[in-house]
N, C-alpha and C positions, 0 to 999 in steps of 0.2 A: 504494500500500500504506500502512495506516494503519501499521504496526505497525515495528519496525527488524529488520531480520538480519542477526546474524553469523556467520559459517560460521566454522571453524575445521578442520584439515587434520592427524588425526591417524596417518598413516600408510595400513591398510586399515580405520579409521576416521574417519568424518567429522562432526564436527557441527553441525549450526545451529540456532543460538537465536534465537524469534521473540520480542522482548519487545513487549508491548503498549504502545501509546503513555499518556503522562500521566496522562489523565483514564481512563484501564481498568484504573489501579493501578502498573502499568511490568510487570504478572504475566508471564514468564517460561513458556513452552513448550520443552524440548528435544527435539529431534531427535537419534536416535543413527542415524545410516549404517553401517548394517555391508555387506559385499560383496554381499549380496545383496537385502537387507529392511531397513526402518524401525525405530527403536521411540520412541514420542511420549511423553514425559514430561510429564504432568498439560498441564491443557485449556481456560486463560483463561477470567477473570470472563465476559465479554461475546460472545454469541452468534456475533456477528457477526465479533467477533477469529478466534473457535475456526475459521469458515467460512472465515477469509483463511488460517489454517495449514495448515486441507486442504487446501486449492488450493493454495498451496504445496509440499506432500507428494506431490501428484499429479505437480506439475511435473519433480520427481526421478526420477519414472517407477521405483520401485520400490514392491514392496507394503507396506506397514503392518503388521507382524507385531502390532501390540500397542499398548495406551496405558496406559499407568502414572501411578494415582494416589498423590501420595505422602501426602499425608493430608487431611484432613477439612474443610478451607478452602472455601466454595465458591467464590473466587476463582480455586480452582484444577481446579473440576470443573465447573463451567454449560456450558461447551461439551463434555462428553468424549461424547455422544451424537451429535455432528455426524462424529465421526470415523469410526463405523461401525467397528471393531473390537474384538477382544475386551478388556476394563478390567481391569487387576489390580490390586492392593492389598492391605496387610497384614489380617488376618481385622479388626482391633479398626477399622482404618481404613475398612473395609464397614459394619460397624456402626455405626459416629459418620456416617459418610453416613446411613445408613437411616435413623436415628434423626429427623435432619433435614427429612426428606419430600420434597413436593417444592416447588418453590421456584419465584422468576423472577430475569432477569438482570435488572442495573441498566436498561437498557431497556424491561423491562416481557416479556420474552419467556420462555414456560414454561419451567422445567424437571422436569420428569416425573422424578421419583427413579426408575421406572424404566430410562427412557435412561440413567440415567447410575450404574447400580448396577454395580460392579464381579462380575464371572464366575469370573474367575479370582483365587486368594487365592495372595501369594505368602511364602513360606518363606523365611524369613530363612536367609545362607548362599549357595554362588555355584553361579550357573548360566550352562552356554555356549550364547548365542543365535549363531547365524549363524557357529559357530568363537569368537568372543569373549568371555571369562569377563569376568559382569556379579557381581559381590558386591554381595549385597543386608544392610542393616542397618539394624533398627528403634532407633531412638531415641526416648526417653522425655523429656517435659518442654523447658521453654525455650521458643520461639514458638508452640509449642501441646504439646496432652497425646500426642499422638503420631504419629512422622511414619519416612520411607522415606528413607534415605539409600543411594545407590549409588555403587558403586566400581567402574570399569574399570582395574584395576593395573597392565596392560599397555600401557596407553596413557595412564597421568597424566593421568586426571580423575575427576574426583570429581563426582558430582552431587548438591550438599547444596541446592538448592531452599530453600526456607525457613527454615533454619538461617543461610544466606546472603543476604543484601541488599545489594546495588553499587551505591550510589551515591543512593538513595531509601532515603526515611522508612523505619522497620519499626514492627511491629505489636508494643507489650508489654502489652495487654490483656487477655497470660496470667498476668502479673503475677509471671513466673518468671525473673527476667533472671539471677541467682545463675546457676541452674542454666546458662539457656543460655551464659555465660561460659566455665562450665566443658567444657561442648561444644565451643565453638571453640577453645578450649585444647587439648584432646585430639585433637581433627580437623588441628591446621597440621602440616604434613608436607611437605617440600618436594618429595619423592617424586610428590605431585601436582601439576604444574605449571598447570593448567586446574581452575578451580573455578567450576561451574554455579549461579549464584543464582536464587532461585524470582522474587524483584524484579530486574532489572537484566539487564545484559551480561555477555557472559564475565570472569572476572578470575583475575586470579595469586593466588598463595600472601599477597602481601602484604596480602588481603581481609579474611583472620583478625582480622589487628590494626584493621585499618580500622573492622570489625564491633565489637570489645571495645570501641573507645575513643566508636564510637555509646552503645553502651550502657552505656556509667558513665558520659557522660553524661543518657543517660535517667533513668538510679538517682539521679543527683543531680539532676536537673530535676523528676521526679516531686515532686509534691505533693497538694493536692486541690482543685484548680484546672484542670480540663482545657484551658482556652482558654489560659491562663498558660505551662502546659506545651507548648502545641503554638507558641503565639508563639516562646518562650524556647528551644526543642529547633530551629527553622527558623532563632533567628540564629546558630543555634551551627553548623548546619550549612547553609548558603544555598544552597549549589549542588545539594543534593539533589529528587530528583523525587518525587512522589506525594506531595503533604501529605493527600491525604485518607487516604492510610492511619492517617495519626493522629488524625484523627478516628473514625474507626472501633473507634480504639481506648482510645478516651475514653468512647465509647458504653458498653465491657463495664466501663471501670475507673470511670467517675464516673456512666452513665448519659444523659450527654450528646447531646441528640437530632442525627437526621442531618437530610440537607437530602432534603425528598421526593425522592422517585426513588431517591436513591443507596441509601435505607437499603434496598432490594431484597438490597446486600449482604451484611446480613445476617440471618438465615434468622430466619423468622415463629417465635415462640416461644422466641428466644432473649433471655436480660436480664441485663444491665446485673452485671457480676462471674463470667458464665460464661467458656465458654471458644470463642472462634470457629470 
């Protein structure tokens, strides 16, 4: 298996996170187990990741209720057509797909905005799948313009995906970091002991701070110097994985080219000060 998993043992909940290895971002898949059905949380950069989580999925020997995109990254959507079930996502998050077209992974393998257009739109506010209240909440600004945050109350977790990064680079090529401060601010609650990051491994409540004190470094490293920044932000933090997420995100803040192949990750038509 390219990829790492960690299970985690939430009572009549179970989950396991597939994080993608190094070079596919560290992007982040959750698996929620509820007693009877799946529900897959957004769908790895690379083709071939998204194939190793099915077969994974499969292994569990329950069915796939669902795949949940939480927003508009296509880091997080290139494989959700491999899953073969129904896609959900906030209406504005359908849109920022669509708008996209259709694409390829950093491999060079299609993806067809059809496969990958979300079906079902989901309704901020909580819904019980399988017995389990999932609370769903849209959040505005910060790692991008808009994205799905989930809460399982009952069992102390939080599924903040990309609001959240463990351990690897993050992306501020939304140029919003203000804002997303003030999100982690507002989200640390010890109430939730399990916090699902869209990059990385499971982590605890202590993640919050981990997160703020990335990014006031970033606020202070930023300048207009991409490569300056990305040197200066790695020795600030050495032990972190995916540097090319910051490249990537140098591309939208300074314009800064990618290395062929990679820039597949980000979508034909997008430049340099958008939002990814």
């Amino acid at each position: 298996m390219r990829g790492t998993i960690a299970v985690i043992d939430k009572g009549n909940v179970r989950v396991h996170s597939y994080m993608a290895p190094d070079n596919a971002l560290n992007v982040t898949t959750q698996l929620i187990e509820t007693p009877n059905r799946l529900i897959a949380v957004d769908a790895q950069v690379r083709v071939a990741d998204a194939d190793e989580v099915v077969a994974y999925v499969k292994g569990l020997g329950k069915p796939l209720d669902r795949l949940i995109v939480t927003h508009a990254h296509p880091d997080h959507y290139h494989g959700a057509g491999r899953f073969e079930a129904p896609i959900h996502a906030l209406e504005v998050v359908r849109d920022q797909m669509a708008a996209r077209g259709d694409l390829q992974d950093p491999d060079g393998v299609p993806v067809p905005a059809a496969e990958t257009a979300p079906t079902h739109l989901i309704t901020p506010g909580t819904e019980v799948i399988d017995g389990v209240p999932f609370v769903f909440e849209a959040v505005s600004g910060g790692e991008t313009s808009d994205q799905l945050l989930i809460r399982l109350p009952e069992h102390g977790v939080l599924v903040a995906q990309d609001i959240v990064y463990h351990h690897t680079h993050a992306f501020v090529g939304n140029n919003d970091i203000a804002r997303w401060q003030d999100i982690l601010q507002a989200l640390s609650d010890p109430a939730y002991d399990t916090v699902l990051p869209g990059h990385g491994l499971p982590a605890g409540p202590a993640v919050f701070a981990e997160m703020a004190e990335y990014l006031k470094a970033a606020q202070e490293l930023l300048g207009d110097d991409g490569q300056a920044y990305k040197q200066a932000i790695i020795e600030r933090f050495p032990s972190y994985g995916s540097p090319f997420v910051i490249d990537i995100g140098n591309y939208y803040l300074f314009g800064t080219p990618l290395q062929t192949g990679a820039d597949r990750v980000v979508p034909d038509g997008d430049s340099a000060g958008g939002t990814r």
